[in-house]
MMTF fields as JSON, N, C-alpha, C and O atoms, coordinates in Angstrom:
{
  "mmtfVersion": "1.0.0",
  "mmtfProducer": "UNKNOWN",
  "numBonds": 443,
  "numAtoms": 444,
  "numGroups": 111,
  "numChains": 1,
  "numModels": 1,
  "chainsPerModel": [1],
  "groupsPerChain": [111],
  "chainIdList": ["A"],
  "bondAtomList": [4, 2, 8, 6, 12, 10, 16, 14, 20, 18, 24, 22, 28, 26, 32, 30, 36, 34, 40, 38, 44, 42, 48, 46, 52, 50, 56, 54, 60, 58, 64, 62, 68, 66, 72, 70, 76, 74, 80, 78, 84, 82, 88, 86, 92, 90, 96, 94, 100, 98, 104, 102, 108, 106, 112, 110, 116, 114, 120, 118, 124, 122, 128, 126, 132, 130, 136, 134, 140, 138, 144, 142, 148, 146, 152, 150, 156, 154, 160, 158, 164, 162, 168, 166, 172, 170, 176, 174, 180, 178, 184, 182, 188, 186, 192, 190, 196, 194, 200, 198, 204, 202, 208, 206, 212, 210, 216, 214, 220, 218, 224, 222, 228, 226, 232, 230, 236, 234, 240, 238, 244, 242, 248, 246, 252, 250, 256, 254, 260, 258, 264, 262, 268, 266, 272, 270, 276, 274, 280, 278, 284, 282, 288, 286, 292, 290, 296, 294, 300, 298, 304, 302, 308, 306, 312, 310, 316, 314, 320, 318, 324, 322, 328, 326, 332, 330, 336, 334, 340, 338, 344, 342, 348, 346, 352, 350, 356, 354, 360, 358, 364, 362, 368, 366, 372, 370, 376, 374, 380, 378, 384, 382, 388, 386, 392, 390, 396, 394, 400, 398, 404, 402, 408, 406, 412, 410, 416, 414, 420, 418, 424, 422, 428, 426, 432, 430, 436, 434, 440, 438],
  "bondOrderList": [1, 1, 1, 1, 1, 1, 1, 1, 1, 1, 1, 1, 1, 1, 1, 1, 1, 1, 1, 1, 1, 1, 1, 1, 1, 1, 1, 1, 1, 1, 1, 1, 1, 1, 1, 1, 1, 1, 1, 1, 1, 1, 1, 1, 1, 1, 1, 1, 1, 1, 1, 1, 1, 1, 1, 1, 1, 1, 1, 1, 1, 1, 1, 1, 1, 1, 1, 1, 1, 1, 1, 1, 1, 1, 1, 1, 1, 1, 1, 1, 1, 1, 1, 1, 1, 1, 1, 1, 1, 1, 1, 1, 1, 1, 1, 1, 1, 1, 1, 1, 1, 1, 1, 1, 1, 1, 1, 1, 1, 1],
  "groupList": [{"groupName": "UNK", "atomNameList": ["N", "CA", "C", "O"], "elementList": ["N", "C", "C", "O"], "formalChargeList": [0, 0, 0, 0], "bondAtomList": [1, 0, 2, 1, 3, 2], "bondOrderList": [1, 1, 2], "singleLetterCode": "X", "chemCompType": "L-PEPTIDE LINKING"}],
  "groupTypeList": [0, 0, 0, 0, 0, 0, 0, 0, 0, 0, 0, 0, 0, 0, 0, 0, 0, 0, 0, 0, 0, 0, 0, 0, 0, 0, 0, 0, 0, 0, 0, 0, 0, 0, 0, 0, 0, 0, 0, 0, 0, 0, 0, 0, 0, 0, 0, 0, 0, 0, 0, 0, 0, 0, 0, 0, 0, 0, 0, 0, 0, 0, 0, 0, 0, 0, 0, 0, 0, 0, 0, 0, 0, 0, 0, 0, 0, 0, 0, 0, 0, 0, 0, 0, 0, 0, 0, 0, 0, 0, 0, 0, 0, 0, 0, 0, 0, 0, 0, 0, 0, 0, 0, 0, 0, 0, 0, 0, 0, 0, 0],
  "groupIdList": [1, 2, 3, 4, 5, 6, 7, 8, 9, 10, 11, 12, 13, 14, 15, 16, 17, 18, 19, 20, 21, 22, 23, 24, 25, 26, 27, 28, 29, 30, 31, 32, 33, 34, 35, 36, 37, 38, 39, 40, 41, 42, 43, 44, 45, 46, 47, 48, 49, 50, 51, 52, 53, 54, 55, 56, 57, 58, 59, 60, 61, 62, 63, 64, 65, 66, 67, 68, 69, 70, 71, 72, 73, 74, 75, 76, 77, 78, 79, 80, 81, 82, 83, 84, 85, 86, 87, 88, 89, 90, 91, 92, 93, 94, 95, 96, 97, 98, 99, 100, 101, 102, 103, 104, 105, 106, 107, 108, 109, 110, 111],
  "secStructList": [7, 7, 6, 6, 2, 2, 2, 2, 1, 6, 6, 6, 6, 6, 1, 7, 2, 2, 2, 0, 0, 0, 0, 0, 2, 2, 2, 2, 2, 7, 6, 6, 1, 1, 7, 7, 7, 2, 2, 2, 2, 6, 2, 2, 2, 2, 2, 2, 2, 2, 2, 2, 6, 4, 4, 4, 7, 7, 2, 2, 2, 2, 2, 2, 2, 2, 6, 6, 6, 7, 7, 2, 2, 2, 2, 2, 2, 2, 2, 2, 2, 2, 2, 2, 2, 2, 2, 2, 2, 2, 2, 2, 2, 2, 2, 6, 7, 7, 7, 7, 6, 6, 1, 7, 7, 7, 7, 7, 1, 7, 7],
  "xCoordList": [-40.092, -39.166, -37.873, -37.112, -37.816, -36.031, -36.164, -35.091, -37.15, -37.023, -36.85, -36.157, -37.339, -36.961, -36.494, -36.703, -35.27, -34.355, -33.478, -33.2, -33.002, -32.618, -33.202, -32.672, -34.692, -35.443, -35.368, -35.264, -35.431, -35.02, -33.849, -33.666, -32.744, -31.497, -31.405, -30.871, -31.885, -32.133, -32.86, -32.651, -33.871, -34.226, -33.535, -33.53, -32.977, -32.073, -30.517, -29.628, -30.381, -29.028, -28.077, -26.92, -28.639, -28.136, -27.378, -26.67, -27.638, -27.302, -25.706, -25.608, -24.401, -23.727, -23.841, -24.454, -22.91, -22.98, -23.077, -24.141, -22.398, -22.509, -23.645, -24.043, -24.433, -25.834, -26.613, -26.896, -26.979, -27.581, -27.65, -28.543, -26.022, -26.212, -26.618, -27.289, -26.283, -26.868, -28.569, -29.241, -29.159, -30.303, -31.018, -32.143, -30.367, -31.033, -31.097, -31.894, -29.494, -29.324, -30.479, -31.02, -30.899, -31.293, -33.373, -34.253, -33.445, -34.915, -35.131, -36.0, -33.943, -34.582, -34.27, -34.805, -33.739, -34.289, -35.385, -36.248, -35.426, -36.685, -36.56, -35.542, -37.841, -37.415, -37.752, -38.008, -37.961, -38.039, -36.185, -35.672, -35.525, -33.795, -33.492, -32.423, -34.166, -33.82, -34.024, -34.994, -33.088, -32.959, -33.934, -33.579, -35.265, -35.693, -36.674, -36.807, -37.318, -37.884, -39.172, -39.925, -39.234, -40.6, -41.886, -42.55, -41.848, -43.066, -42.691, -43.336, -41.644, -41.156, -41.716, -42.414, -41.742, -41.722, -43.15, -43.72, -43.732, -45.472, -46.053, -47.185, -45.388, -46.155, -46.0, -46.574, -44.508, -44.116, -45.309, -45.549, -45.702, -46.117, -47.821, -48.502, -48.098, -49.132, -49.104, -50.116, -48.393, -48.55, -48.156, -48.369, -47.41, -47.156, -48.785, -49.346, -49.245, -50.623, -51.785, -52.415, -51.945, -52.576, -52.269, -53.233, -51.318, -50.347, -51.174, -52.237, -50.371, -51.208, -52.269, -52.793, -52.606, -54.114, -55.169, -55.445, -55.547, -56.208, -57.622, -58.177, -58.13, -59.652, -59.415, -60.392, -58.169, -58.174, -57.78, -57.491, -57.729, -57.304, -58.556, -59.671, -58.215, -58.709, -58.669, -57.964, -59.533, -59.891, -58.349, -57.626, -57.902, -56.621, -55.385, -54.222, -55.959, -54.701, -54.177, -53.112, -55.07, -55.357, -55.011, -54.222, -55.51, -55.123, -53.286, -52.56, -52.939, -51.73, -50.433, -49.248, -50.97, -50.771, -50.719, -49.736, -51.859, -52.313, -51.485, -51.274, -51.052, -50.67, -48.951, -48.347, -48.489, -47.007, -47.123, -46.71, -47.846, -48.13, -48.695, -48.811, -49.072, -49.896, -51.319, -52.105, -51.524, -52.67, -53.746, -53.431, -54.353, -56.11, -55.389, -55.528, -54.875, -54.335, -53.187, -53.176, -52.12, -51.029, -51.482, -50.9, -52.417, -53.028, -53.909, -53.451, -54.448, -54.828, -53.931, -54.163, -52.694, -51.665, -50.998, -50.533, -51.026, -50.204, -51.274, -50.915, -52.587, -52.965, -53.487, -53.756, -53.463, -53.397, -51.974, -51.79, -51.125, -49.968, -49.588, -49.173, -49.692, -49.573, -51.008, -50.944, -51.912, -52.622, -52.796, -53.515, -51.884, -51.547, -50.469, -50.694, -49.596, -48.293, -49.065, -49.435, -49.449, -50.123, -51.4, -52.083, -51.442, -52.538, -51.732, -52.006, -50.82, -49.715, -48.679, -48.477, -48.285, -47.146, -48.727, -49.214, -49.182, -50.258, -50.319, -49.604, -50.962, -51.113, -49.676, -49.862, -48.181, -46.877, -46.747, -46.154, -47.269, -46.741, -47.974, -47.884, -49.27, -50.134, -49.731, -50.13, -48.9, -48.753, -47.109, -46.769, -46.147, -45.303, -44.159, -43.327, -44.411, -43.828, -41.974, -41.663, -41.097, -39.894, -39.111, -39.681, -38.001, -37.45, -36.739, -36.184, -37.071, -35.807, -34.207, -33.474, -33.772, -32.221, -31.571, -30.839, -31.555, -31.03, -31.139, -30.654, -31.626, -32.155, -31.611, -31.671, -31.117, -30.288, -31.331, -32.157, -31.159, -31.818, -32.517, -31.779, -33.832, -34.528, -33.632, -33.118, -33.84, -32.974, -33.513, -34.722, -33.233, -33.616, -34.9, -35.538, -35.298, -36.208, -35.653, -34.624, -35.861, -35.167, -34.683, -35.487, -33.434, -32.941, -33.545, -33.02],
  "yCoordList": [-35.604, -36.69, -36.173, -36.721, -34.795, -34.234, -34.14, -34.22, -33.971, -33.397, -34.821, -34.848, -35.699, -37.622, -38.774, -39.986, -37.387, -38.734, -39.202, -40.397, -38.291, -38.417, -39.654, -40.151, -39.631, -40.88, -42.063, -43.029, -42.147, -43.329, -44.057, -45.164, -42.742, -43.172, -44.137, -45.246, -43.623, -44.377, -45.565, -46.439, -45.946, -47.173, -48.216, -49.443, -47.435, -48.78, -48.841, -49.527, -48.474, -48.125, -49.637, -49.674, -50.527, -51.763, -52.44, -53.447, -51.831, -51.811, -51.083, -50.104, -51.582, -51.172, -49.472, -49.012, -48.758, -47.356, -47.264, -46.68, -47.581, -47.554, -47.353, -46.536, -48.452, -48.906, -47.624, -46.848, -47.336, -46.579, -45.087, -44.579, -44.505, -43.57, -43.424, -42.454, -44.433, -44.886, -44.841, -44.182, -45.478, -45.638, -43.985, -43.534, -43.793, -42.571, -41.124, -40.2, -41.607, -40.401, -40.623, -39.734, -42.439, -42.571, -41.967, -41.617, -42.02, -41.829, -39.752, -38.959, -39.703, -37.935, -37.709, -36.685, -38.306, -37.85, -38.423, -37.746, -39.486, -39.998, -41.643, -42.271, -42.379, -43.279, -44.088, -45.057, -44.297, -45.271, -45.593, -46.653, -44.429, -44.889, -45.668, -46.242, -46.05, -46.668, -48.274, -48.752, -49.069, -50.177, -50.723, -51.049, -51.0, -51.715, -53.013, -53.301, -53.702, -54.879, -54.625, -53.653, -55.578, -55.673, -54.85, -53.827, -55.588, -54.996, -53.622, -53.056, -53.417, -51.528, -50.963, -49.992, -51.059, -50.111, -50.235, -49.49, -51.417, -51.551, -50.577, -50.132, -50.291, -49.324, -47.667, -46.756, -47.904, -46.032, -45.947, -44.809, -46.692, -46.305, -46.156, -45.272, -47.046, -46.849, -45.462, -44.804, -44.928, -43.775, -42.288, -41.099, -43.082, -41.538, -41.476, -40.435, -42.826, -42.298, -41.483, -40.503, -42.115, -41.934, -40.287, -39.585, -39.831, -38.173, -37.553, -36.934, -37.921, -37.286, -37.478, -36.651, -38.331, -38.301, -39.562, -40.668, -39.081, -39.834, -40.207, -41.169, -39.501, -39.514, -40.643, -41.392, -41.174, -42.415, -43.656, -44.611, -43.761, -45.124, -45.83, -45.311, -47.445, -48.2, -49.347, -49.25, -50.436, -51.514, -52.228, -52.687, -52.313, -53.024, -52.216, -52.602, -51.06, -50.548, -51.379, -51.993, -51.277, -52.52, -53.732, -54.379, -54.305, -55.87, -56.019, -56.779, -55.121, -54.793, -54.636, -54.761, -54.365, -54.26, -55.479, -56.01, -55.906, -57.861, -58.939, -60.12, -58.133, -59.441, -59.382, -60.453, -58.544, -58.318, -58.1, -57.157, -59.326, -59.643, -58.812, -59.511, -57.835, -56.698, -57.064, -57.189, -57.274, -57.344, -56.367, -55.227, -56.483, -55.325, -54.222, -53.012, -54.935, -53.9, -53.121, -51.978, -53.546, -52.972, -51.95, -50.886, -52.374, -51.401, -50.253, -49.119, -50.455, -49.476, -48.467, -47.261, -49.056, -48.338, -47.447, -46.33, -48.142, -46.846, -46.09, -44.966, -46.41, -45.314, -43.924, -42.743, -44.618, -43.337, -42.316, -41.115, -43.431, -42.674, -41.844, -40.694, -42.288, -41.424, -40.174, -39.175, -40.532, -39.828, -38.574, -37.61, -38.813, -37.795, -36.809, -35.598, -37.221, -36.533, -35.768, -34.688, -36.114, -35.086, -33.959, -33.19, -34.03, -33.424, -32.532, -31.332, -32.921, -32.156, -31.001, -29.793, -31.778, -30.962, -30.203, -29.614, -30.253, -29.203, -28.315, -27.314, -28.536, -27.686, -26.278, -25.085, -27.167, -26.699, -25.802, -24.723, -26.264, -25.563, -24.544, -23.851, -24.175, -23.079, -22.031, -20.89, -22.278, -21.447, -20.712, -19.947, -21.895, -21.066, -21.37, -20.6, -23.007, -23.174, -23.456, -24.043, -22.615, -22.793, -24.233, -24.822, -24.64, -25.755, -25.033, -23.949, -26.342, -26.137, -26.198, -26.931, -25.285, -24.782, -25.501, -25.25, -26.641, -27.728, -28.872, -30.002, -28.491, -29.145, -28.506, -27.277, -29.075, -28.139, -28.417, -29.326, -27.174, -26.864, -27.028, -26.825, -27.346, -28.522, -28.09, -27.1, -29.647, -29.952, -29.28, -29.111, -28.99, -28.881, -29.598, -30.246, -29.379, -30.6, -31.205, -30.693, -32.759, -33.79, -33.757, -33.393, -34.079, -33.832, -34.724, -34.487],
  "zCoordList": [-34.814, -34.569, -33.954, -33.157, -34.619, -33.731, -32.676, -32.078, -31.953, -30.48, -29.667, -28.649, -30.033, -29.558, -29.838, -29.78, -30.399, -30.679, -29.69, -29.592, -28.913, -27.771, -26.181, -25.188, -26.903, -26.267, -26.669, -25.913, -28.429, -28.797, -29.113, -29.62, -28.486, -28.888, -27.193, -27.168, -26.161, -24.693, -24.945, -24.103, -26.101, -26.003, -26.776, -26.668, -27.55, -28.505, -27.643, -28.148, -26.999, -26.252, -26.211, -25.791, -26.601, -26.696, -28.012, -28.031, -28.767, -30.142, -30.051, -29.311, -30.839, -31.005, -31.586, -32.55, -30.473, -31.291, -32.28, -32.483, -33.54, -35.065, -35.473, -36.303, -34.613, -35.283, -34.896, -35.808, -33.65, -33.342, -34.121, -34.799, -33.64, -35.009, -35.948, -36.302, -36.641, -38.579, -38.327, -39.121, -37.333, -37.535, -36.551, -36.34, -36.392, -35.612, -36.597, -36.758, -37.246, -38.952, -39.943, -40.601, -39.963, -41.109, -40.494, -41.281, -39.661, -38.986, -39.074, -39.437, -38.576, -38.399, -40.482, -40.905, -41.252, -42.608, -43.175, -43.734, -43.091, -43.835, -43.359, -43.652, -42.492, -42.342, -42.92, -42.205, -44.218, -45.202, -45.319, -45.676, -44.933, -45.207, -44.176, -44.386, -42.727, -42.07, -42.102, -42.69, -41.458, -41.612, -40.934, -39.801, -41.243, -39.778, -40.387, -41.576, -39.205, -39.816, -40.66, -40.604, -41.347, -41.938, -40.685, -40.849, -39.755, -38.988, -38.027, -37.144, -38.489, -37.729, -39.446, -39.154, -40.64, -41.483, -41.916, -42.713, -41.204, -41.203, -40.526, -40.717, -39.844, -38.403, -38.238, -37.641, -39.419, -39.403, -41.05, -41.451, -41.544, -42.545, -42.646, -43.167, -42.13, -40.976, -40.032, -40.276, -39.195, -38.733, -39.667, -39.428, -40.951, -41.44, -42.424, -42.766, -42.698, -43.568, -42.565, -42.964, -41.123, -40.012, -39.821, -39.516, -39.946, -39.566, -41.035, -41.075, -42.061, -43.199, -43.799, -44.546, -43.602, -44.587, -43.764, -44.228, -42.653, -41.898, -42.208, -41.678, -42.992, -43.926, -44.584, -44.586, -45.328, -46.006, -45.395, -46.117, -43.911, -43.138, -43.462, -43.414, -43.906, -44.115, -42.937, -41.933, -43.226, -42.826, -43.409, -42.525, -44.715, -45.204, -44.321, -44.201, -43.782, -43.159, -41.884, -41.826, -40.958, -39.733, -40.191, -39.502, -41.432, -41.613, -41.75, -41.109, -42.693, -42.753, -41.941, -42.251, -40.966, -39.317, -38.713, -38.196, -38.81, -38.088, -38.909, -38.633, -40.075, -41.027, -40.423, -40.367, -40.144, -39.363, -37.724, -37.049, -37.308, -36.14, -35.227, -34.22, -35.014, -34.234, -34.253, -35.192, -32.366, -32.092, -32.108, -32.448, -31.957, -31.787, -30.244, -30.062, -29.649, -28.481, -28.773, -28.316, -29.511, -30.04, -31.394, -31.607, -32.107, -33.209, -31.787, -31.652, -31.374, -30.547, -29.913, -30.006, -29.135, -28.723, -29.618, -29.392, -30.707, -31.716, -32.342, -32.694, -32.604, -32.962, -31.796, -32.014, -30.737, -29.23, -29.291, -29.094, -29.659, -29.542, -30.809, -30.667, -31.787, -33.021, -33.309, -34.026, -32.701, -32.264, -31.553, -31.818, -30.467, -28.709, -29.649, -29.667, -30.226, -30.868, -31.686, -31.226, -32.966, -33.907, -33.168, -33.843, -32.455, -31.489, -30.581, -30.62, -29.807, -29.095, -30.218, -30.09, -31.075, -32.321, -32.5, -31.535, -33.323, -33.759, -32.443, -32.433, -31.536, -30.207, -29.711, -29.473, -29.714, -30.3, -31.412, -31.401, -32.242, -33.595, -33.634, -34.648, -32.744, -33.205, -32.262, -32.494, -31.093, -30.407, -29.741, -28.839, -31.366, -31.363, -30.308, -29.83, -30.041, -28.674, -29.613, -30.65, -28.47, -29.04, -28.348, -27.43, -28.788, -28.395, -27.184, -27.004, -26.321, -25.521, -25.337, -26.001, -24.303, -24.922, -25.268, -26.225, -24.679, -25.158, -26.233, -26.198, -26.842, -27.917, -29.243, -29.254, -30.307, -31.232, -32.085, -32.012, -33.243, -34.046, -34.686, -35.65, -35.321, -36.189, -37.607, -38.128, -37.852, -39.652, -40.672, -40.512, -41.312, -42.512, -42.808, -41.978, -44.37, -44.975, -45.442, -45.882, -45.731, -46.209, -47.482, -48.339, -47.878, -48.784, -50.347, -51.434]
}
């Protein structure tokens, strides 16, 4: 997530600074601290079970999804995309790839 925040700080760019910060602080620690809607904390929770423990995605996981308005094409899109990332970071992280210079430091673990 540290390395794009810088991307999602470009997509919310509309949001009063305040906001953005707060929600960009509250995402690179844990984003259950972030403020977001019912169907944004459907979808990170959904991709963090999908990231960790993908042997247990269910059929209620998808409904869960549909029940906070997400179609069969939008459940598809995120699971490609949460998909491509854990596949890429793994690929990254076996071979040691360092950040670029510009990019400051990864955080800590969450407090």
């Amino acid at each position: 997530m540290h390395a794009h925040l810088e991307d999602l700080r470009a997509e919310i760019s509309d949001l009063p600074t305040g906001d953005v910060e707060r929600l960009l602080g509250a995402l690179a620690r844990d984003w259950r601290l972030a403020q977001l809607t019912p169907a944004d904390r459907a979808l990170c929770s959904y991709a963090q079970k999908l990231t960790l423990e993908p042997a247990r995605m269910s059929r209620e996981d998808v409904e869960g999804l549909r029940e906070h308005g997400f179609d069969d094409g939008a459940i598809h899109d995120a699971i490609q995309v949460v998909g491509y990332f854990n596949y890429i970071n793994r690929v990254a992280d076996a071979v040691h790839v360092d950040l670029e210079p510009e990019m400051p430091p990864y955080p800590g673990p969450p407090a």
